[in-house]
C-alpha positions as CSV (number, residue, x, y, z in Angstrom):
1,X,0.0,0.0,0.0
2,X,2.8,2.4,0.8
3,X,4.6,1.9,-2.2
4,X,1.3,2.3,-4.4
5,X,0.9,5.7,-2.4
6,X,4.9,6.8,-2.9
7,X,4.4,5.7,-6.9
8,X,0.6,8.3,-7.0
9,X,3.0,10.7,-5.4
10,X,5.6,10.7,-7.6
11,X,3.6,10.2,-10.6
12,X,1.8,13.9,-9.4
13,X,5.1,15.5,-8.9
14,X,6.1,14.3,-12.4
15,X,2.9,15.9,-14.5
16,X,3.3,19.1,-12.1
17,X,6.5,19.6,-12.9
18,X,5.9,19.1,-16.6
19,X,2.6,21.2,-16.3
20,X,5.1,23.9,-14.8
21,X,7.6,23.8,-17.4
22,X,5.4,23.8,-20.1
23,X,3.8,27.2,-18.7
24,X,7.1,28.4,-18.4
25,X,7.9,27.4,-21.9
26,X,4.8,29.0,-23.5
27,X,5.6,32.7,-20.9
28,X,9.2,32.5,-22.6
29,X,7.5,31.7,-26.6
30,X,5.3,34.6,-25.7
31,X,8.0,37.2,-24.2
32,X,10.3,36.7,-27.4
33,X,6.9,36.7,-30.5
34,X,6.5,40.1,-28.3
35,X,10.0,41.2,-27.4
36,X,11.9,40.8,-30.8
37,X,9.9,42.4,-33.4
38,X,9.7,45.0,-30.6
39,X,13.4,45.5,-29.9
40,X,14.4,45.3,-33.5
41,X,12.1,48.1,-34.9
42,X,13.7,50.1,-32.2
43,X,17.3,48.6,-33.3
44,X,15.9,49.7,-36.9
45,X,15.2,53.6,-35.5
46,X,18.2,53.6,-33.5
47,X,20.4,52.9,-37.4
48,X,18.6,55.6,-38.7
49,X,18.7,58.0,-35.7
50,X,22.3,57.8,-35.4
51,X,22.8,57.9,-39.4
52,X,20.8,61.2,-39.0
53,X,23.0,62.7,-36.8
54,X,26.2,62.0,-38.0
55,X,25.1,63.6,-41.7
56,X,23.4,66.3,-40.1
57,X,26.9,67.0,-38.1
58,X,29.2,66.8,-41.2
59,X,26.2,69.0,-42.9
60,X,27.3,71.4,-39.9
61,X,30.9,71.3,-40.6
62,X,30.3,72.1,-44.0
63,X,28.1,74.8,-43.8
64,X,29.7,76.8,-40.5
65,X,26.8,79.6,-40.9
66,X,23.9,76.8,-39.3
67,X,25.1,77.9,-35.7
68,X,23.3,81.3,-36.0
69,X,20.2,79.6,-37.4
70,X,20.2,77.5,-34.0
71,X,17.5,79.9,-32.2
72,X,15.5,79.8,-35.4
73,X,15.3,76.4,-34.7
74,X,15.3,75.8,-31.4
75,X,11.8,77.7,-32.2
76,X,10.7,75.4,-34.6
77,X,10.8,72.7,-32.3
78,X,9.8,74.3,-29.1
79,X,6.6,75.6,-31.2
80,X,5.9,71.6,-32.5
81,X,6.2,70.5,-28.8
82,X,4.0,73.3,-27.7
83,X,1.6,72.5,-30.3
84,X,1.6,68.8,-30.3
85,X,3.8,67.3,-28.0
86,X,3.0,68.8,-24.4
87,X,2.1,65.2,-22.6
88,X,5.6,64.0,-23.8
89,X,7.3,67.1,-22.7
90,X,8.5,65.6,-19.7
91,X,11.0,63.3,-21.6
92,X,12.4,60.1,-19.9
93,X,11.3,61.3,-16.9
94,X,7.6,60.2,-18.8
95,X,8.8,57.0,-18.9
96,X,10.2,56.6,-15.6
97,X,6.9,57.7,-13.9
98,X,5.0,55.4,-16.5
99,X,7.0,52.3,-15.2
100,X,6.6,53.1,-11.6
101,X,3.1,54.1,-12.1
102,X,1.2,53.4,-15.1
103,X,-1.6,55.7,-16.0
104,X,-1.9,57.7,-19.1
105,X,0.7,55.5,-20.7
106,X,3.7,56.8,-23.3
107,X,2.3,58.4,-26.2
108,X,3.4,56.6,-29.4
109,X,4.2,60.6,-31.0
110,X,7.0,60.9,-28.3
111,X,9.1,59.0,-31.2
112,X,9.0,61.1,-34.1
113,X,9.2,64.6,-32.0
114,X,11.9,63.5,-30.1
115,X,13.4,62.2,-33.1
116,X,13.4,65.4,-35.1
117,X,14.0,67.8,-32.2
118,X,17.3,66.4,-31.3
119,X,18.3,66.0,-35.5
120,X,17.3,70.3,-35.3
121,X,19.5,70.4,-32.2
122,X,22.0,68.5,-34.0
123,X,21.6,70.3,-37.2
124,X,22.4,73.7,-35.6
125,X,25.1,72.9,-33.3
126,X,23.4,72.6,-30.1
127,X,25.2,70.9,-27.7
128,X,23.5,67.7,-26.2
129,X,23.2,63.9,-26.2
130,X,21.7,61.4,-28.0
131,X,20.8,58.5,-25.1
132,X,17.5,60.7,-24.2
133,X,16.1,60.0,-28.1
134,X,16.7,56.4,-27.9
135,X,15.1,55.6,-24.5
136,X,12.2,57.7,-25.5
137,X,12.2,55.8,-28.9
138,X,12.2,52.9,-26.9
139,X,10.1,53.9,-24.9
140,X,7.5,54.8,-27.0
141,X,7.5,52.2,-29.4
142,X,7.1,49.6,-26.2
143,X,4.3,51.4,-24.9
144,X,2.8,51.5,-28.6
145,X,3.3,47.4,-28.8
146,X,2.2,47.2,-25.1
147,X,-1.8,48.8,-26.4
148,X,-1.9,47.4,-29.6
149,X,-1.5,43.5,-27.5
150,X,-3.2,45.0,-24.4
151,X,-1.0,44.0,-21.9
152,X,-2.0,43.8,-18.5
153,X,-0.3,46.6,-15.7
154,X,2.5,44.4,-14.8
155,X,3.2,43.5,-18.4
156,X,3.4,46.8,-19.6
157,X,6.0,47.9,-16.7
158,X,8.3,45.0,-18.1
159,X,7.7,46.0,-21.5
160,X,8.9,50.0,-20.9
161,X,11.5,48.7,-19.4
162,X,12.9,46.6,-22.5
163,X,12.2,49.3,-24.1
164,X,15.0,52.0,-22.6
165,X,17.4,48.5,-22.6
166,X,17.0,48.0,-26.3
167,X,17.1,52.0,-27.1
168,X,19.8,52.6,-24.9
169,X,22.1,49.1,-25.9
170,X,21.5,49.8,-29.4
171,X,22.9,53.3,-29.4
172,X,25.7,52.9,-27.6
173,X,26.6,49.6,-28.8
174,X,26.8,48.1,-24.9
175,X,24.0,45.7,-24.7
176,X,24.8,44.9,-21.1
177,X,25.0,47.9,-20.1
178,X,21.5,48.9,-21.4
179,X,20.2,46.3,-19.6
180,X,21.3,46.9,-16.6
181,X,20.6,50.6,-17.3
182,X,17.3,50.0,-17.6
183,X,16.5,47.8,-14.2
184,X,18.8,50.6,-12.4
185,X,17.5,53.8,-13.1
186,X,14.4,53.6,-12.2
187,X,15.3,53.3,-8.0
188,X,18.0,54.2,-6.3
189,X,19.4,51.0,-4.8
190,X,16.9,48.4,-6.1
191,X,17.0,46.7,-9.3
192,X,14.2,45.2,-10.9
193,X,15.3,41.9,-11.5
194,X,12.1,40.3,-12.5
195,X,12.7,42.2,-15.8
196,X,16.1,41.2,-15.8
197,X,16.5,38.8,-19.0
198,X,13.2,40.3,-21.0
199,X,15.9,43.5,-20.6
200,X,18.8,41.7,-22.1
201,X,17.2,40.1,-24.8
202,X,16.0,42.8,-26.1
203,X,19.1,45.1,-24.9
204,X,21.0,42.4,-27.5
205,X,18.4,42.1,-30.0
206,X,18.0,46.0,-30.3
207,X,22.4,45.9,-30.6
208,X,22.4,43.2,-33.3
209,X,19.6,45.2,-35.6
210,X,21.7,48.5,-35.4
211,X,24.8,47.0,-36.0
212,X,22.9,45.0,-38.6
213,X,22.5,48.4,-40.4
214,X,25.7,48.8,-40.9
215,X,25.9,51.7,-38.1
216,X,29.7,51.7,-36.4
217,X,30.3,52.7,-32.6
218,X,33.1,54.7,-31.4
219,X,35.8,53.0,-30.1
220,X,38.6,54.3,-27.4
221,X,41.7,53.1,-27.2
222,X,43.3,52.9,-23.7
223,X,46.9,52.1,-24.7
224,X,48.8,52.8,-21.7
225,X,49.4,50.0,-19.6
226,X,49.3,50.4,-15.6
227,X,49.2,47.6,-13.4
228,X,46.3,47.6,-11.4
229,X,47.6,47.6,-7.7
230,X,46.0,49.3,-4.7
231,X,47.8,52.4,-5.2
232,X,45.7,52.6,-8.7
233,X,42.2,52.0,-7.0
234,X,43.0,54.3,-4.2
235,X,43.7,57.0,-7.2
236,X,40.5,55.7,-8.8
237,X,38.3,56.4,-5.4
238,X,39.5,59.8,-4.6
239,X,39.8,60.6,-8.4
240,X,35.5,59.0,-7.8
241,X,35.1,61.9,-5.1
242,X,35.8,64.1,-8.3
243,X,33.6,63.1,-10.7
244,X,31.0,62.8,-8.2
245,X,30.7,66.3,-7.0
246,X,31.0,67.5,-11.3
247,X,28.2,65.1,-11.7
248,X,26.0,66.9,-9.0
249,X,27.2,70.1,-10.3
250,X,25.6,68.9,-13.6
251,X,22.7,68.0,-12.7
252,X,22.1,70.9,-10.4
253,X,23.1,74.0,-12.7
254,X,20.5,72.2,-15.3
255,X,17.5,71.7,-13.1
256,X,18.7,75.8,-11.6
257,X,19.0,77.2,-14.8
258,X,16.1,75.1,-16.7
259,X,13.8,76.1,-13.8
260,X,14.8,80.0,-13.9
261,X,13.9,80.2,-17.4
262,X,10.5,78.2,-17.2
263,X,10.2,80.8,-14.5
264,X,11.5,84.2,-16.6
265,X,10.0,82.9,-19.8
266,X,6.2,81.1,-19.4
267,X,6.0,81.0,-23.1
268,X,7.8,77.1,-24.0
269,X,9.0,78.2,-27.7
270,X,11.1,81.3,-26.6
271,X,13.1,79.6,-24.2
272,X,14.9,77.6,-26.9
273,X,15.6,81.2,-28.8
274,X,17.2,82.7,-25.8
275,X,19.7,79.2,-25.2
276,X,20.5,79.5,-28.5
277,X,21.6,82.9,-28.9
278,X,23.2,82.1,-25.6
279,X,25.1,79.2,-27.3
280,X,26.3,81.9,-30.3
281,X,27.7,84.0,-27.5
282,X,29.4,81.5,-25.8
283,X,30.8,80.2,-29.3
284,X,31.9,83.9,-29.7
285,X,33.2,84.6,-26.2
286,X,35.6,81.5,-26.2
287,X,36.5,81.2,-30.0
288,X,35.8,77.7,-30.0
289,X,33.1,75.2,-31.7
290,X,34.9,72.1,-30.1
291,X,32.1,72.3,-27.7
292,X,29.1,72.0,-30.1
293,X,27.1,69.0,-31.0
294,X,27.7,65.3,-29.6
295,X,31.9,66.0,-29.1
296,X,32.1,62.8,-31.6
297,X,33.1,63.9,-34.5
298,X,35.7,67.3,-35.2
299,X,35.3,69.9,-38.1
300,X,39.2,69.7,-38.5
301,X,42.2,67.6,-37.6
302,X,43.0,69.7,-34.2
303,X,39.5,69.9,-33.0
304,X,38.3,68.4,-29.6
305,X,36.5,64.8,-29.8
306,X,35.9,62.6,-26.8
307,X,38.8,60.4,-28.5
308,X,41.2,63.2,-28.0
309,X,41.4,63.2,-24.2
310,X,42.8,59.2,-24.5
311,X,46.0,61.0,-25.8
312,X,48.9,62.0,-24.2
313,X,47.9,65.7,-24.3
314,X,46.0,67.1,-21.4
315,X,43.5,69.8,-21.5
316,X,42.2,71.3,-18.0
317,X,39.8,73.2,-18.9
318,X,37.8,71.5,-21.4
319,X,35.4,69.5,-18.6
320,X,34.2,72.8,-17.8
321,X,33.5,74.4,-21.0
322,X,31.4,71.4,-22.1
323,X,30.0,71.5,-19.4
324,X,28.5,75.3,-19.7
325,X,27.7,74.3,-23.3
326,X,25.4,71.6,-22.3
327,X,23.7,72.8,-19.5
328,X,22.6,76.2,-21.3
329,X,21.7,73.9,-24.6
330,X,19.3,71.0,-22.5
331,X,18.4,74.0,-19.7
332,X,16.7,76.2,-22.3
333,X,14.8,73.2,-23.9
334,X,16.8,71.7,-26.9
335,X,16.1,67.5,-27.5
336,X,18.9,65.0,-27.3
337,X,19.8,64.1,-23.8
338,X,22.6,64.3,-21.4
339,X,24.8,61.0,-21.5
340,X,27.2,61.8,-24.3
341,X,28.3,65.0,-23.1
342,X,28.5,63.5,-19.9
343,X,31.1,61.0,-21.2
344,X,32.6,64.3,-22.7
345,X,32.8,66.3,-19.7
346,X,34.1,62.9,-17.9
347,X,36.5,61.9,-19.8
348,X,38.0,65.4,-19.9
349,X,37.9,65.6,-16.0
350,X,40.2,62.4,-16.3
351,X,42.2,63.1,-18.2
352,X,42.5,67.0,-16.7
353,X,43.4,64.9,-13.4
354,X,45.9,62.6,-14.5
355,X,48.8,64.3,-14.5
356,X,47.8,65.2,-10.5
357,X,47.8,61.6,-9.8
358,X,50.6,60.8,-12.1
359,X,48.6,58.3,-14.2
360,X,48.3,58.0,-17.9
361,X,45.7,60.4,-19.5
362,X,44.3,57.3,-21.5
363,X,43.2,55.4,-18.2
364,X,41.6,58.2,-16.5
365,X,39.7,59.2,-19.2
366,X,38.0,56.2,-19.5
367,X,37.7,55.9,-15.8
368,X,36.5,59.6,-15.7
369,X,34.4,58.7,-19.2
370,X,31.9,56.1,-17.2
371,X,32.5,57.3,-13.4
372,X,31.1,61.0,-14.4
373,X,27.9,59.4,-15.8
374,X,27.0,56.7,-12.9
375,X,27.2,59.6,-10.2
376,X,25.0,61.7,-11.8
377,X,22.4,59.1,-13.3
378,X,22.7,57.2,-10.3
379,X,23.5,54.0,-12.4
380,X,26.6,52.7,-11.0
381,X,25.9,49.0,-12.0
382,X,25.4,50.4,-15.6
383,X,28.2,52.1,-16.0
384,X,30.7,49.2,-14.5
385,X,29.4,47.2,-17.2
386,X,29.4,50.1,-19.8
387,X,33.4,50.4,-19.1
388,X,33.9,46.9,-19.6
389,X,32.2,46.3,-22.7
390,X,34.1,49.6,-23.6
391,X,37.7,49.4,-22.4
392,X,37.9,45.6,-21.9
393,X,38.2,43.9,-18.4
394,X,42.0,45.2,-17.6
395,X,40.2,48.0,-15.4
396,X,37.8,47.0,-14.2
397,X,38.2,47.2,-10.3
398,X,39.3,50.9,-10.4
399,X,36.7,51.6,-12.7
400,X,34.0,49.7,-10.8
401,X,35.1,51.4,-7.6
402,X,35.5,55.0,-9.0
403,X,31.7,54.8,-10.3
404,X,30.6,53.8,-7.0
405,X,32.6,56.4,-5.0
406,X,30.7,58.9,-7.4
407,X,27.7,56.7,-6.8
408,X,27.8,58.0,-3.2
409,X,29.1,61.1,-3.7
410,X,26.4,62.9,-6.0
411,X,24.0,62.1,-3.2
412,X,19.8,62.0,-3.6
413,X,20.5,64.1,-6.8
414,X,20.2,63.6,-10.6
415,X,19.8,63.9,-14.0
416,X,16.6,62.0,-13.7
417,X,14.3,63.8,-10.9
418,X,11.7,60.8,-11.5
419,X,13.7,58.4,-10.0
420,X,12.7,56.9,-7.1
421,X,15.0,56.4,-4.1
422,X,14.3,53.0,-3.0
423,X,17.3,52.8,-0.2
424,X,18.9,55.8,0.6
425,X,22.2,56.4,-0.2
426,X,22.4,57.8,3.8
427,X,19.9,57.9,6.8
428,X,17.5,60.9,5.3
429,X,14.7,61.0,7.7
430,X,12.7,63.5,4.9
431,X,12.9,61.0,2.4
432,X,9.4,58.8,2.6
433,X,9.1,55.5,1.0
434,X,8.6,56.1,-3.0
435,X,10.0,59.7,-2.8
436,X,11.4,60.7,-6.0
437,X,15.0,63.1,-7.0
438,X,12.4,65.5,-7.9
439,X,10.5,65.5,-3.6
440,X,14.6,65.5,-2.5
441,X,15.3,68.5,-4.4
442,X,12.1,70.8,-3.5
443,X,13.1,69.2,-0.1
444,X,15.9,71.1,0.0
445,X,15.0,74.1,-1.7
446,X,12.3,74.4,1.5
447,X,15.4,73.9,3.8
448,X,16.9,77.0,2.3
449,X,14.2,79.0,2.1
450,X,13.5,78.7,5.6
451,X,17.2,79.8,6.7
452,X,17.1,83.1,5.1
């Protein structure tokens, strides 16, 4: 009898376990029919995005006079927004509060506007990213699969979210990265790891289309050859402290200056006008257009290009006059995004540093290029992985530890004000469970008040 009993038993495991497995199966048949086609039309807009702004760039070079047609079109685009576009006005940030709490959804319109308004940007010399038009491509599109199949809350969240990994993988060419990216930045110290391989499928999948395209990434060469010792990661922590503390300063000056023109000028279109006449006097004041556009590409041999500060030659000041570019270009309203002059700015810093810390330029600008970026996103995960699919594995230790340092460092602050701070980065009694960047900041804004 008890061995009849043990065989029923077992024989009921068995067809559980297969029923289990075969649900399993048919959630992982459905995930990819949904997640491929998704990731690879956003691949597919990525190509085409980033072949738009290199010709628009060389269309720059060619024809100098653009620059003073940038308010003209900074115009054009803040008038299409203000026409058309105000529910996707607020960005990634959209798509951040969409994740953590779906309502209204990601309009499917948020593509093409954000798609043309950073090509203008580009167009005219404005200086700003290009990370912000995939993840809002992504974005978009996701949320536009995610109605069209009518995907239930949760679903949807999961969907978003493959859609900033496959925007932001396929546009920088760092599949891992956008992946993690995309769990990361939505919480301070949480990741969402129930989205975690949904995220890198489609992180790769968006990679593989682009590349598909025939669309090449940048690639920086670290040639200098340090042996990576504690005295290297000690450099690499204080050097963290550094890029930290820029990274706020960032962030800050743009939410400051953004919110004193919103302030100064209630009229959305004009703001654009003013930044870019600010951008012609700033062209004008320090005789340079190194500082213009992405920082990818130069008009001439001598110009200044991300690639430049991997060479032996330093250049102090050049952190802090992209810098000024960027924040009066994304502060008055002009499309793109922060992440690429962020890797400007940082690998600048690094290699402005290395000679104080008697290390090769090359390794501190790719230190400084990632470590920058993860203090002021808040993504330090992200951008450990982004240096390593980057700059190979040879660095990773001080990398991963100067991202974290600036992880730390930049406090409850950031380029994102929608994110959420899950687990404080220190005891910060005002901070209630699901505050956001943007509660901290008018948090502290209160605290100032007050004092005067």
């Amino acid at each position: 009898m008890r061995a009849t009993f043990r065989n029923l038993y077992d024989q009921f495991n068995m067809a559980a376990f297969i029923r289990d497995r075969r649900t399993h199966a048919m959630s992982v048949l459905r995930w990819a029919l949904i997640l491929v086609p998704m990731a690879a039309t956003v691949g597919t807009l990525c190509a085409a995005f980033l072949w738009s702004l290199d010709a628009v760039t060389r269309i720059r070079f060619a024809f100098p006079w653009l620059l003073y047609l940038l308010p003209i079109g900074g115009f054009v685009v803040g008038l299409l927004y203000h026409l058309t576009g105000r529910s996707v006005e607020g960005g990634n940030n959209l798509i951040v509060e969409q994740i953590h709490e779906p309502g209204g959804g990601v309009p499917l319109r948020m593509a093409p506007l954000i798609f043309f308004g950073t090509v203008v940007t580009h167009l005219f010399g404005g200086s700003a990213g290009r990370e912000g038009t995939a993840v809002q491509l992504g974005g978009s599109l996701s949320g536009g699969f995610g109605r069209a199949l009518k995907l239930d809350t949760q679903a949807t969240r999961i969907l978003l979210m493959t859609g900033i990994a496959a925007g932001f993988g396929a546009v920088f060419g760092t599949p891992i990265a956008g992946a993690v990216f995309a769990l990361e930045v939505l919480a301070i110290g949480r990741v969402e790891y129930r989205a975690l391989v949904p995220c890198l499928v489609a992180a790769l999948v968006g990679d593989w289309t682009c590349l598909a395209w025939g669309i090449h990434h940048g690639i920086y060469q670290v040639d200098a050859t340090v042996p990576v010792d504690a005295l290297i990661v000690i450099k690499a922590g204080v050097a963290g402290v550094v890029f930290g503390l820029v990274g706020l300063a960032f962030a800050e000056a743009n939410h400051a200056f953004g919110g004193w023109l919103t302030l100064m000028v209630p009229y959305g279109p004009l703001r654009p006008v003013i930044g870019g006449v600010a951008v012609i006097a700033l062209v004008w004041l320090f005789g340079t257009r190194d500082y213009l556009g992405l920082g990818t590409l130069a008009a001439t041999s001598d110009g200044l290009t991300i690639a430049s500060f991997f060479g032996p030659d330093t250049h102090p000041r050049s952190w802090a006059l992209k810098l000024l570019f960027t924040v009066v270009t994304l502060s008055a309203g002009f499309k793109g995004g922060e992440v690429t002059p962020l890797f400007f700015i940082g690998a600048a810093l690094g290699n402005a540093l290395a000679p104080m810390f008697g290390v090769p330029t090359g390794v501190f600008a790719a230190i400084g290029f990632v470590a920058l970026f993860a203090g002021a996103a808040n993504t330090p995960l992200a951008c450990t992985f982004m240096g390593i699919e980057l700059f190979g594995a040879a660095y990773a230790v001080p990398i991963a530890v100067a991202c974290f340092v600036a992880y730390l460092c930049s406090g409850h602050n950031g380029i994102y004000l929608s994110q959420r701070v899950a687990v404080p980065k220190v005891p910060a009694a005002h901070l209630t469970p699901g505050a956001t960047l943007r509660d901290a900041r008018t948090h502290r804004a209160s605290r100032r008040r007050s004092r005067v």
